[in-house]
Biopython code that builds the backbone (N, CA, C, O; Angstrom):
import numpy as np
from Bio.PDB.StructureBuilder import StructureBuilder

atoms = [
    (1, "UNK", "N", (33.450, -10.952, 9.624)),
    (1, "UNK", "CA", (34.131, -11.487, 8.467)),
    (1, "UNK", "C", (34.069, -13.004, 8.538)),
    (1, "UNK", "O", (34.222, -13.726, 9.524)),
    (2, "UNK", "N", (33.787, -13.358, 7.153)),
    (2, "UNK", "CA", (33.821, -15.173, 7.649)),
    (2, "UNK", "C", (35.037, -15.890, 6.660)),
    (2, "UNK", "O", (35.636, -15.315, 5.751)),
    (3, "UNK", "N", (35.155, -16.787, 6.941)),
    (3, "UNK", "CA", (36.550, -17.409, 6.141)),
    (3, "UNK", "C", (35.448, -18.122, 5.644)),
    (3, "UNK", "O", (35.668, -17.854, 4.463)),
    (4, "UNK", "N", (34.264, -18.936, 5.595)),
    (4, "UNK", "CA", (34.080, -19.881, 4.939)),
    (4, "UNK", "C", (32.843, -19.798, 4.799)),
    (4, "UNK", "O", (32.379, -19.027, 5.639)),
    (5, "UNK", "N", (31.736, -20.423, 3.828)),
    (5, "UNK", "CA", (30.743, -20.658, 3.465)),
    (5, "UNK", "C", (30.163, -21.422, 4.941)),
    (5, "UNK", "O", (29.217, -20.791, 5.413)),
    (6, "UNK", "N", (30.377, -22.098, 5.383)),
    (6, "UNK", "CA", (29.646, -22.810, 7.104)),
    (6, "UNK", "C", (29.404, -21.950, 8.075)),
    (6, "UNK", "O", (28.448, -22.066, 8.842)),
    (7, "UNK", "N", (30.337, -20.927, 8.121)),
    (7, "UNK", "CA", (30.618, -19.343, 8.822)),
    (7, "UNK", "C", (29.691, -18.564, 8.408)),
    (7, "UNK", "O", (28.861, -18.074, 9.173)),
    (8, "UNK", "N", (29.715, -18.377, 7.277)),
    (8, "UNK", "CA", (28.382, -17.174, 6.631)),
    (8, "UNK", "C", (27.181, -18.133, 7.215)),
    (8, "UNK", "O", (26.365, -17.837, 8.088)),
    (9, "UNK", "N", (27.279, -19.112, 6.638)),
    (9, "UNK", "CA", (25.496, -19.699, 6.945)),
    (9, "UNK", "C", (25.341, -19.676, 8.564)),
    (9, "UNK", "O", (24.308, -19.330, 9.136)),
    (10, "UNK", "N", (26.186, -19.977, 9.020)),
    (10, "UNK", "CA", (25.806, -19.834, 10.960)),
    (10, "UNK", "C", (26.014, -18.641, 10.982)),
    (10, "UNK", "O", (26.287, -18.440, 12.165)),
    (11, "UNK", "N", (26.060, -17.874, 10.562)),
    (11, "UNK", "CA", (25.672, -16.229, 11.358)),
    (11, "UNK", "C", (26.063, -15.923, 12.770)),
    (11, "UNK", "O", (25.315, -15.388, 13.588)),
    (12, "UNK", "N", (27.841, -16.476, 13.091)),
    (12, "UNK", "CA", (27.895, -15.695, 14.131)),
    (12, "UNK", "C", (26.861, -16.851, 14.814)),
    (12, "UNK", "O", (25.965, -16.023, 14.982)),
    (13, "UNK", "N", (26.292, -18.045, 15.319)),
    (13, "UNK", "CA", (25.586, -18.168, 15.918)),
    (13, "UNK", "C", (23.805, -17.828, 16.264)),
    (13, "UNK", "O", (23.096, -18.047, 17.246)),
    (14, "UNK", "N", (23.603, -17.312, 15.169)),
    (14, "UNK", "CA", (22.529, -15.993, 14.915)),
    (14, "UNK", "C", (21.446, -16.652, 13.635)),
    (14, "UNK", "O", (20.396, -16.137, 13.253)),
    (15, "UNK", "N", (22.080, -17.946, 13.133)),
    (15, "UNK", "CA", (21.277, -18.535, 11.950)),
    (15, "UNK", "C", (20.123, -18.543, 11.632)),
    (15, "UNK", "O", (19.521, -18.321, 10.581)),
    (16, "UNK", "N", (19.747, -18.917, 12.987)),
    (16, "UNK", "CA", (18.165, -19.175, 13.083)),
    (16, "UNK", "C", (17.159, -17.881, 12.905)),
    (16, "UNK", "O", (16.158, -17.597, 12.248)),
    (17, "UNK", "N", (17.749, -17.458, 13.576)),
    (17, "UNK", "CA", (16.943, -16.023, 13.775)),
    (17, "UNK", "C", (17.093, -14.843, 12.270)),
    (17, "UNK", "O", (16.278, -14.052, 11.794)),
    (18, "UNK", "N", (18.616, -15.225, 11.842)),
    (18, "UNK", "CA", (18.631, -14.532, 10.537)),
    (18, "UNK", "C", (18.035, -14.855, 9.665)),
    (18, "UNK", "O", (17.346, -14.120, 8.958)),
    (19, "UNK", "N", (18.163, -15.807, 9.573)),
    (19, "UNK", "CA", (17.560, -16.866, 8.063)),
    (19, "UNK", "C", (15.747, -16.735, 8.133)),
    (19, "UNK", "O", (14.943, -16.428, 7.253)),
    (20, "UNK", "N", (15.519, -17.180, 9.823)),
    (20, "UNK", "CA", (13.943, -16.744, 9.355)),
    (20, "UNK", "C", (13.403, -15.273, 9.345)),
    (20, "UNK", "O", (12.226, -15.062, 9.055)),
    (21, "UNK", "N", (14.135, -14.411, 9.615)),
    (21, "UNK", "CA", (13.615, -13.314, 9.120)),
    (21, "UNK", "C", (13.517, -12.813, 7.849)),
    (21, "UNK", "O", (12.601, -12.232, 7.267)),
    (22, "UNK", "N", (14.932, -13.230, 7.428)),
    (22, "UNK", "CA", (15.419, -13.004, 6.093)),
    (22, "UNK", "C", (13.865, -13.669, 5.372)),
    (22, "UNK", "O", (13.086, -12.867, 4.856)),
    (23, "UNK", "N", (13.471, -15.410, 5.403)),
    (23, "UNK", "CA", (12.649, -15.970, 4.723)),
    (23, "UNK", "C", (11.135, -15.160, 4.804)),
    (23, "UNK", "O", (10.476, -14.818, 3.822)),
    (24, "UNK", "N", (10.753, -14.940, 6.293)),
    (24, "UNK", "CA", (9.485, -13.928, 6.542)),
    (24, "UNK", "C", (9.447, -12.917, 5.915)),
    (24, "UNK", "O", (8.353, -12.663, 5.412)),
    (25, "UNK", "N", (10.576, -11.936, 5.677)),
    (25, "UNK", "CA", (10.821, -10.972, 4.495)),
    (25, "UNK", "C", (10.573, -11.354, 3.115)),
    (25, "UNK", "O", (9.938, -10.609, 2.368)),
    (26, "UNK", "N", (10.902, -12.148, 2.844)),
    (26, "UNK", "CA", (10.882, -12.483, 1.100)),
    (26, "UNK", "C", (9.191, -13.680, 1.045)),
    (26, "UNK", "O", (8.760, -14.024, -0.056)),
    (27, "UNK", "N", (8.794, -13.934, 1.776)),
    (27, "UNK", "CA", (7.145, -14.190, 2.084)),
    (27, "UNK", "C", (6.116, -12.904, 1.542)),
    (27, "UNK", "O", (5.267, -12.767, 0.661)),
    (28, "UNK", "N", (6.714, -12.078, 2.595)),
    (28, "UNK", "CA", (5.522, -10.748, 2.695)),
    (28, "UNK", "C", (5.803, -10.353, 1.350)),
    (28, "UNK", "O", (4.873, -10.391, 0.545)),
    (29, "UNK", "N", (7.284, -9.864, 0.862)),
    (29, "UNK", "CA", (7.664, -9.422, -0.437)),
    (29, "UNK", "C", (7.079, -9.959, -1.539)),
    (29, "UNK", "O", (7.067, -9.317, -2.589)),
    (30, "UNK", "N", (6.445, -11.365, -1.438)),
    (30, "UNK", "CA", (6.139, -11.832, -2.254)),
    (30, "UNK", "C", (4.643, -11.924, -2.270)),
    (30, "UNK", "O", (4.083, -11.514, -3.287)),
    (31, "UNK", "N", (3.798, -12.479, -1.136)),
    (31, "UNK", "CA", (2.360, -12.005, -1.092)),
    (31, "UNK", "C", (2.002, -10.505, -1.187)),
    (31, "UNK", "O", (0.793, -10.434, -1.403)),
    (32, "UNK", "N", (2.336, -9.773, -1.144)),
    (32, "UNK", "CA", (2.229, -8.371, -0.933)),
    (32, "UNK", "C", (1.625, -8.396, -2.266)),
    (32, "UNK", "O", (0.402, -8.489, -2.161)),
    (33, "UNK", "N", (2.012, -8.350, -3.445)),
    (33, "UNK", "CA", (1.218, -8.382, -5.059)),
    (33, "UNK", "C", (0.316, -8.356, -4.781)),
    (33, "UNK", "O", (-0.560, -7.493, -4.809)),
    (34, "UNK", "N", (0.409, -9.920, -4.254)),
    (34, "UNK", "CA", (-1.291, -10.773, -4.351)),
    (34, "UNK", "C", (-1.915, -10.630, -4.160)),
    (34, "UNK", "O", (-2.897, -10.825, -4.876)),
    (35, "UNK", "N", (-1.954, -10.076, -2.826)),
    (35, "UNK", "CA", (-2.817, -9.715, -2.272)),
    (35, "UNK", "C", (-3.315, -8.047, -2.217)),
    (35, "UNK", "O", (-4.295, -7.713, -1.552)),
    (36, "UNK", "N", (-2.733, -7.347, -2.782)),
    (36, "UNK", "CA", (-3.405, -5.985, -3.550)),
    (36, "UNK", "C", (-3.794, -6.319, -4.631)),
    (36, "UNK", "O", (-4.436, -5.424, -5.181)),
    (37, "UNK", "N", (-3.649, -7.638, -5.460)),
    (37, "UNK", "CA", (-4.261, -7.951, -6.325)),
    (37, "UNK", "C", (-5.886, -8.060, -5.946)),
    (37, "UNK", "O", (-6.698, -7.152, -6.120)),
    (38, "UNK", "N", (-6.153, -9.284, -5.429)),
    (38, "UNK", "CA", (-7.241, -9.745, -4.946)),
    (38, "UNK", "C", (-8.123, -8.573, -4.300)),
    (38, "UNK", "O", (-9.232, -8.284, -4.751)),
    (39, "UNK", "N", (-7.651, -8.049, -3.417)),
    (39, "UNK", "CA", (-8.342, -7.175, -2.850)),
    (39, "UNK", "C", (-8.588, -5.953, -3.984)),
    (39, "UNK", "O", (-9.711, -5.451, -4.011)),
    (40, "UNK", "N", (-7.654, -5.508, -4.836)),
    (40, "UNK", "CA", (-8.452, -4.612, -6.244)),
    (40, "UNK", "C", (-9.514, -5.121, -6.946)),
    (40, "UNK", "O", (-10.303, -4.369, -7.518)),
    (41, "UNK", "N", (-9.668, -6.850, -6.976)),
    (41, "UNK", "CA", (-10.600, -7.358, -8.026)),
    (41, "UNK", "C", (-11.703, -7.405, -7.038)),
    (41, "UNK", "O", (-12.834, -7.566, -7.497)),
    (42, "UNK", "N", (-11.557, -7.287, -5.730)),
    (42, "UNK", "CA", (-13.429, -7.252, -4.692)),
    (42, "UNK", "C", (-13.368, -5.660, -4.864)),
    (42, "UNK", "O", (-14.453, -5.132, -5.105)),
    (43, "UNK", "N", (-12.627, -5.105, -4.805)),
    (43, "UNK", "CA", (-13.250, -3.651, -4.888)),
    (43, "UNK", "C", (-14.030, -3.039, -6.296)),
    (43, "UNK", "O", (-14.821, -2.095, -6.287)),
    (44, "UNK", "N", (-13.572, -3.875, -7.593)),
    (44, "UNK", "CA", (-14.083, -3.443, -8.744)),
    (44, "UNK", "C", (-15.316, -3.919, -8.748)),
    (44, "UNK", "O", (-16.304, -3.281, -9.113)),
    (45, "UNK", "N", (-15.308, -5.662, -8.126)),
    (45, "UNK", "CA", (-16.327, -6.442, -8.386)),
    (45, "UNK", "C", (-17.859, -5.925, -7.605)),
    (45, "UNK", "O", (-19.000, -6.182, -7.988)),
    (46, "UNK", "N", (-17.343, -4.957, -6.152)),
    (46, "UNK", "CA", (-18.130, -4.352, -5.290)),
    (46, "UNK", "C", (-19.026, -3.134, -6.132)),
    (46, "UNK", "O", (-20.231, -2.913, -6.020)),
    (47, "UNK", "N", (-18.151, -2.509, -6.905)),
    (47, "UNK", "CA", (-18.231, -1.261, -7.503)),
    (47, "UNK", "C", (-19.346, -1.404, -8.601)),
    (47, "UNK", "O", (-20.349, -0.742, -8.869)),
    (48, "UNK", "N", (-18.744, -2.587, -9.156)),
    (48, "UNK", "CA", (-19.744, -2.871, -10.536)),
    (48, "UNK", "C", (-21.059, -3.173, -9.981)),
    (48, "UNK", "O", (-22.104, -2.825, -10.531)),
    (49, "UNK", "N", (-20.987, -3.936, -8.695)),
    (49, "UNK", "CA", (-22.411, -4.251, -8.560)),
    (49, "UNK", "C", (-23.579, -2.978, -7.668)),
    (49, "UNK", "O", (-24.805, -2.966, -7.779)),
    (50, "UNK", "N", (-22.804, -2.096, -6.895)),
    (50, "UNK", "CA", (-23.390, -0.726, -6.968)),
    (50, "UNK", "C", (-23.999, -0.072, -7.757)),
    (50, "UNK", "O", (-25.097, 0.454, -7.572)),
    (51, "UNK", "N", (-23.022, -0.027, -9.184)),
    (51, "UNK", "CA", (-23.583, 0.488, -9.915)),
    (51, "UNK", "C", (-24.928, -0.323, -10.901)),
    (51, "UNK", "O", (-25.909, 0.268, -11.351)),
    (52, "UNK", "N", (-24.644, -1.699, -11.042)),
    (52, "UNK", "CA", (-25.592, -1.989, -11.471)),
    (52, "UNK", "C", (-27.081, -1.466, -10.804)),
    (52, "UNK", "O", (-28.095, -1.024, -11.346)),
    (53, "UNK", "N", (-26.726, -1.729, -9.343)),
    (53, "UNK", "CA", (-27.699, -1.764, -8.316)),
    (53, "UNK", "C", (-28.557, -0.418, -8.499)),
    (53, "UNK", "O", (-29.776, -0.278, -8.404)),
    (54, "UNK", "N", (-27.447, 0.643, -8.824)),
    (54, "UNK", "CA", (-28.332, 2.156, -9.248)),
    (54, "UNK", "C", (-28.679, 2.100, -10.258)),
    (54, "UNK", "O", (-29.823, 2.553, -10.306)),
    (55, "UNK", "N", (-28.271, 1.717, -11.373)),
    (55, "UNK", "CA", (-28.908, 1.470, -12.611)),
    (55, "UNK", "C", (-30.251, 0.749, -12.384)),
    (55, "UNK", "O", (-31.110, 1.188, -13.148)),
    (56, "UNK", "N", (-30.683, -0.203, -11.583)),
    (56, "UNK", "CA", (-31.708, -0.837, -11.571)),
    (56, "UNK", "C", (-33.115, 0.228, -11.033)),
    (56, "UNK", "O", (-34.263, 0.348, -11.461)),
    (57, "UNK", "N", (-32.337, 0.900, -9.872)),
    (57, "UNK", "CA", (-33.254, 1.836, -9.213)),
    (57, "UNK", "C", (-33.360, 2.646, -10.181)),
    (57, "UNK", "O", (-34.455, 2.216, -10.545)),
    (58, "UNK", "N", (-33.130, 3.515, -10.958)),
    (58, "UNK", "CA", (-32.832, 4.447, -11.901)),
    (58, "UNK", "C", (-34.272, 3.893, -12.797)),
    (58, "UNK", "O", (-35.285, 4.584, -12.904)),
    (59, "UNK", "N", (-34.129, 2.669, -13.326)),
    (59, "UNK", "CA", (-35.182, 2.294, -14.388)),
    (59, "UNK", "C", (-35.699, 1.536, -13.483)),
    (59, "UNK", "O", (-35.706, 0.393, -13.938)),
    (60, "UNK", "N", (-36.219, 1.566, -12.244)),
    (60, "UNK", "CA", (-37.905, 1.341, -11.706)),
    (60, "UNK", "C", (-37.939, 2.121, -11.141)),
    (60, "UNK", "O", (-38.081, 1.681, -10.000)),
    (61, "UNK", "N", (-37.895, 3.458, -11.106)),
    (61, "UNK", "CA", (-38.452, 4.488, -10.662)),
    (61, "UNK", "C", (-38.408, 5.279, -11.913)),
    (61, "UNK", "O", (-38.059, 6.459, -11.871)),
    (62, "UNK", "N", (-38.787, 4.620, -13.183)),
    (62, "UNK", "CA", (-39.183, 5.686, -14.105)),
    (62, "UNK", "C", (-40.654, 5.300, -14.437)),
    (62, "UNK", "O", (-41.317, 5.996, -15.207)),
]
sb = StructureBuilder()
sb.init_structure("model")
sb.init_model(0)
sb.init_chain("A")
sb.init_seg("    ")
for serial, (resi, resn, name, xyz) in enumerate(atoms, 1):
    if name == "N":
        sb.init_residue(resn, " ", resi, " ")
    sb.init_atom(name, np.array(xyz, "f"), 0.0, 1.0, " ", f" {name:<3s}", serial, name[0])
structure = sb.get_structure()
């Protein structure tokens, strides 16, 4: 229980260690998007060029 706003933020002594986890948490929470973003747009970009790539074989081997 804390009586005061200086109390909550020192954590019991524990600040450091709370606060940067807490911040490392809301990091990942936040790259996490992004980075399934990015990595969906190399997988489409991979995909498209496969397929072009069979399309090409397709019409020189006719």
């Amino acid at each position: 229980m804390w009586n005061s706003p200086t109390e909550f933020f020192a954590m019991g002594g524990y600040a450091l260690y709370v606060w940067c986890s807490f911040g490392i948490c809301a990091f990942v929470f936040l790259m996490e998007p992004l980075a399934i973003r990015i990595r969906h747009k190399t997988i489409v970009r991979r995909l498209q060029r496969e397929v072009m790539a069979e399309q090409l074989d397709q019409k020189g081997s006719k």
